[in-house]
N, C-alpha and C positions, 0 to 999 in steps of 0.2 A: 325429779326435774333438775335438780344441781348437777347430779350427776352425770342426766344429758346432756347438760350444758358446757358443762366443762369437755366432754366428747366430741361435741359439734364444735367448741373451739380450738381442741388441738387437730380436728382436722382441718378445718380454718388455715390454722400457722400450717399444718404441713402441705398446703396445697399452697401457701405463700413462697414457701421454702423452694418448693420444687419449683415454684418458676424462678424464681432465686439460684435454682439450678445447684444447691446446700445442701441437698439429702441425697447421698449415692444411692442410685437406681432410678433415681426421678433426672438424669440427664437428657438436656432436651437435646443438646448438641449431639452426641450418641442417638436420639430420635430424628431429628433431621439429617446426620450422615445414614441413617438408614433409609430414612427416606427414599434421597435421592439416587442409593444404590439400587431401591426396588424400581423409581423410574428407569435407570439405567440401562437394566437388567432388560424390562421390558423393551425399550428402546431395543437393547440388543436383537433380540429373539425376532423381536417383528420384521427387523432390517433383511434380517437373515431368509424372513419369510418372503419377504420380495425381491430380495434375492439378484439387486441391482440400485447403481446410484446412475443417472447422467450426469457428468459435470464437461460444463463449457471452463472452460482456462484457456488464460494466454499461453504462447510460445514461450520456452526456456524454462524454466524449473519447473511447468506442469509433470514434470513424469514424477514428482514427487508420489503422486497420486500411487504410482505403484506401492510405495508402502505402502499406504492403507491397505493395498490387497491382502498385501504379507498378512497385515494383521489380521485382515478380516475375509479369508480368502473364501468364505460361503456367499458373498456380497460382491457382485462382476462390478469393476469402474467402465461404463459406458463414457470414453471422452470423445472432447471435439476440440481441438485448439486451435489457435490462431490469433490476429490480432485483438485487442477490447472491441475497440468500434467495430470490426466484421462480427464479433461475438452476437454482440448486441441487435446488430443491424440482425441477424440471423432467429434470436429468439423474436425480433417483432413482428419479422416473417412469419417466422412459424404461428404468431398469435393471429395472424393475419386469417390464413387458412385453418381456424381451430384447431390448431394442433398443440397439443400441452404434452414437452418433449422433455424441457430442462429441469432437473432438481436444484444444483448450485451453481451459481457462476461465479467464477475468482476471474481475476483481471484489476486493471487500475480506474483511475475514477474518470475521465474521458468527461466532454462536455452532455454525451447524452443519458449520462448515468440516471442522473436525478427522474428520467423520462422514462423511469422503471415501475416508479409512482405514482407518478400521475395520470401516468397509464394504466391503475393496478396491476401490475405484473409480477409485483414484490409485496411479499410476506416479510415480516418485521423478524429478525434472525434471535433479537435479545433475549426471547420469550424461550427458545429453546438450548439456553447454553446451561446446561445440565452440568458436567463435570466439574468442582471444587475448584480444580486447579486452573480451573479457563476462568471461573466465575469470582476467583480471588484478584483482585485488582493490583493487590502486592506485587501481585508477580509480572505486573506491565509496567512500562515507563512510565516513570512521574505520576505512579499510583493511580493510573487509571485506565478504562476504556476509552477507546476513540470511535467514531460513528464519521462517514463522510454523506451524511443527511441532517438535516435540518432536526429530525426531532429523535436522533442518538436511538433508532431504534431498527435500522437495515442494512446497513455496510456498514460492516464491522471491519476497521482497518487493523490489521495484523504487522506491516511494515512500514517500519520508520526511517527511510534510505535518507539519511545527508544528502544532499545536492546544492553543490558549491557553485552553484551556476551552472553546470554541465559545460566547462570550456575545457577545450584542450589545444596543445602545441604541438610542433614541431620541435624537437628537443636541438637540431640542427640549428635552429632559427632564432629561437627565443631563449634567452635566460631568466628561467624562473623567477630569482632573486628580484627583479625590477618589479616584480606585480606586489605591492601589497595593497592596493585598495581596485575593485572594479571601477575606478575613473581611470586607472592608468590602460585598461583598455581606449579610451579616447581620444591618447597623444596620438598627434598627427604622423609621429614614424609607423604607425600601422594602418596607413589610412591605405586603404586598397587592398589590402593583404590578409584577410578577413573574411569566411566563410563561415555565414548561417545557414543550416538547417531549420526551412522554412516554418516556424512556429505557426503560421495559420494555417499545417496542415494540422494532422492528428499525428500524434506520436512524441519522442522526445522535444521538450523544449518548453511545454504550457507550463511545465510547473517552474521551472527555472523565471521566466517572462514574468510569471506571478510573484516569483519571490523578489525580482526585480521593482515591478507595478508596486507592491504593500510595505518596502522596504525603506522607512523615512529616507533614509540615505542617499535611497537613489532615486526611487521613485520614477512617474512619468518624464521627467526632467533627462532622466541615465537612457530611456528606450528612446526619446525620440531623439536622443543626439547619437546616438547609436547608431540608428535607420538612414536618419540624414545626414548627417557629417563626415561618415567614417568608409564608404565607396566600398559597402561590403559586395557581397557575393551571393546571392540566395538558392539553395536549390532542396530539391523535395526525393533527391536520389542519395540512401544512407547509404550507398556502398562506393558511390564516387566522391560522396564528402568526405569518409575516410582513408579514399585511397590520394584526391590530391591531398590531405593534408599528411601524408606520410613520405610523400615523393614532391614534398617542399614545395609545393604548387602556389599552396596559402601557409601562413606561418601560425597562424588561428583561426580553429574554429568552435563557434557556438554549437552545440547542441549533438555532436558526430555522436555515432553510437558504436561499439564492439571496439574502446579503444583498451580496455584490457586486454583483450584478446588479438589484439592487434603488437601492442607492447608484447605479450606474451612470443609470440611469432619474430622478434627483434627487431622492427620497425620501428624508429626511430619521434614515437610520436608520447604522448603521457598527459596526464587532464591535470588542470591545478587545482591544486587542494583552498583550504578554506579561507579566506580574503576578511579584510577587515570589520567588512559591513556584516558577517555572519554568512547562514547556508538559509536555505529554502529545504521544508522537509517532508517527503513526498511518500507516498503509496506503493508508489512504481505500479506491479500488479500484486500487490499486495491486498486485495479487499474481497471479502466473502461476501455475496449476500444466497438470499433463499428467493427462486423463481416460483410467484404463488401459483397454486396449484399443482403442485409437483407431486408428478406419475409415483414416487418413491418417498415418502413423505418421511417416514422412520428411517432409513437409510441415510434419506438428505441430513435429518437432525444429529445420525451417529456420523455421520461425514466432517459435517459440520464442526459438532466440538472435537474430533477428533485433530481437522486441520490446525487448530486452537492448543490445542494439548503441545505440553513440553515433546512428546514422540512428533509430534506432527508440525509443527514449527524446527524442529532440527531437522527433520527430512526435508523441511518449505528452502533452508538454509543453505543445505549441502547439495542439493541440486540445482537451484539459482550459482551457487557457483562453480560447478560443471558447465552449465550453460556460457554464464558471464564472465567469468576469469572470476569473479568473488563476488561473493553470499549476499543478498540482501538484508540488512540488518532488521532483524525481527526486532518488535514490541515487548517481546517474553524478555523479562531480562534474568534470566533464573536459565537459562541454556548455554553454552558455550558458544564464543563468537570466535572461533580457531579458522572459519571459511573467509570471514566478513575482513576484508585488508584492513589495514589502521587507517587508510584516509578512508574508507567507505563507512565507517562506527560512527557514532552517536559520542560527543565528547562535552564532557562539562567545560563553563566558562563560553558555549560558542552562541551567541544571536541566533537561534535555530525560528523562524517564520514556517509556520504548517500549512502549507500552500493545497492545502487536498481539502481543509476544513471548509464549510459549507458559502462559509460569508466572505473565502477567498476563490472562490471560485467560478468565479462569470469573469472569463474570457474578451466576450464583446468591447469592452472599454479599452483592451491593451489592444485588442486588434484594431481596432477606431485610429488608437496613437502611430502604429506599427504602419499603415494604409498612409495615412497623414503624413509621418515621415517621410516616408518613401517618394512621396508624389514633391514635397519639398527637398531632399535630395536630386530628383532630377532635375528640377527649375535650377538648382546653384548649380 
């Protein structure tokens, strides 16, 4: 009996040990990295079995996508791109007529995101991010994952783009130097001369307006003397806000889009960089989620961490700037940022406001201010 006893307690300690993780051969971290290679693995094989992803993406760095073939060329990328909102509008269609078509859709966070939810039409993406190196937090900004939903569990946002307000000049026109705080957009020497890109459409501008709206500084105070004081110029055509603001038409505008690419071309135009009050920090179309029910369920999962993955955030990066003149700055901070220009990075020291996060993003209130404005600008 002693002698059993004394038996039954050193395995006792030795099964203490081993979760102590103290006895080589009893490594649990060696058993959970194998673990999740045997999920992996299986992941892989199945993908391979059906033998297809559909993924909806925005315009401009979607062709990333081709990598993934490279890597995985037994697996066809079925895409569809174009803008979020049309993305969107198109999967509710399709929910409409029974049709379950989408695997993933990348895009930015648009007002009808959330109505992915509440819709059921989204599966929660957290549950399948399998790979180490996606599921180690270390390896994203400020130690963590980002979610642009409410309960951190379906858009998983991957880009962290600074946006300095999204303004740009005429280089003709403006001397930089004078700008340090966005109130010196409201002297009276630029009243008239001022072009927005109308923010109550869809597109560039809601995050900017947002980081404006949350921003102590400037808050609702900064947008409606904007609207109403300042005899802007509103229009909802990106290709003629940045063509007069390059042929001196306006000497500022809010919101213009392809001004790198425009600079690039030696047009006379350039955005200004980061102002005193800090940036606003946005998605862009930076956000995975998983469309539920999806025809490719294994595919979408290996899709999925793979967009995640240090290979697949450098291909997100180098094709955004192909697209754009320069890279969207990813969340991975463990990858080369050689595409992303120095004012488009992520810098310490700056007021950064996360205008994509869930309790910054209803719209409604700033358009409220924005409508108001405007109807008070015309009465003066």
């Amino acid at each position: 009996m002693k002698l059993r006893r004394c038996h039954g307690a050193g395995v006792a300690i030795a099964l203490w040990l081993a979760i102590l993780g103290l006895i080589p051969g009893f490594d649990l971290t060696a058993q959970e990295r194998a673990a999740w290679k045997t999920d992996w693995d299986r992941t892989v094989e199945a993908a391979k079995k059906e033998g297809q992803v559909n993924v909806y993406a925005t315009l401009g760095p979607h062709l990333f996508v081709e990598e993934f073939q490279k890597a995985y060329p037994a697996i066809k990328v079925s895409g569809v791109f174009g803008r979020s909102s049309d993305l969107l509008q198109r999967i509710y269609a399709e929910r409409r007529a029974g049709r379950y078509v989408t695997d993933v859709r990348i895009g930015g966070g648009g007002r009808d995101l959330l109505k992915l939810i509440t819709a059921k039409m989204a599966d929660p993406v957290k549950p399948l991010l399998l790979l180490p190196e996606v599921t180690d937090e270390s390896k994203w900004w400020q130690g963590r994952h980002r979610y642009a939903d409410p309960d951190g569990q379906y858009f998983f946002v991957f880009v962290g783009a600074p946006q300095p307000g999204s303004v740009s000049y005429n280089t003709k026109i403006v001397n930089v130097r004078e700008f340090r705080s966005f109130e010196d957009f409201l002297h009276p020497r630029w009243k008239g001369k001022m072009l927005v890109r109308d923010p109550r459409a869809t597109g560039p501008g809601g995050g900017a307006m947002r980081f404006f709206y949350h921003n102590p500084e400037l808050g609702p105070r900064f947008i409606r003397r904007l609207f109403s004081e300042m005899d802007i110029t509103i229009t909802r055509d990106e290709r003629l806000a940045t063509d007069w603001l390059a042929r001196s038409k306006y000497a500022i505008c809010f919101f213009c889009r392809g001004i790198p690419v425009a600079k690039r071309q030696g047009l006379p135009v350039e955005a200004f960089g980061t102002l005193k009050e800090g940036a606003g920090l946005t998605s862009e179309g930076g956000i995975v989620s998983l469309v539920n029910r999806p025809p490719h369920p294994n595919a979408a999962k290996l899709f999925i961490n793979w967009t995640l993955s240090r290979e697949g955030q450098i291909a997100y990066q180098q094709h955004s700037a192909k697209a754009e003149g320069t890279a969207s700055d990813s969340l991975r901070i463990d990858i080369p940022k050689d595409e992303v220009s120095p004012e488009e990075r992520r810098r310490e020291g700056v007021n950064y406001i996360d205008v994509d996060s869930p309790e910054r993003r209803d719209m409604a209130p700033i358009l409220k201010i924005i409508d108001e404005a405007l109807a008070e600008g015309k009465k003066g």
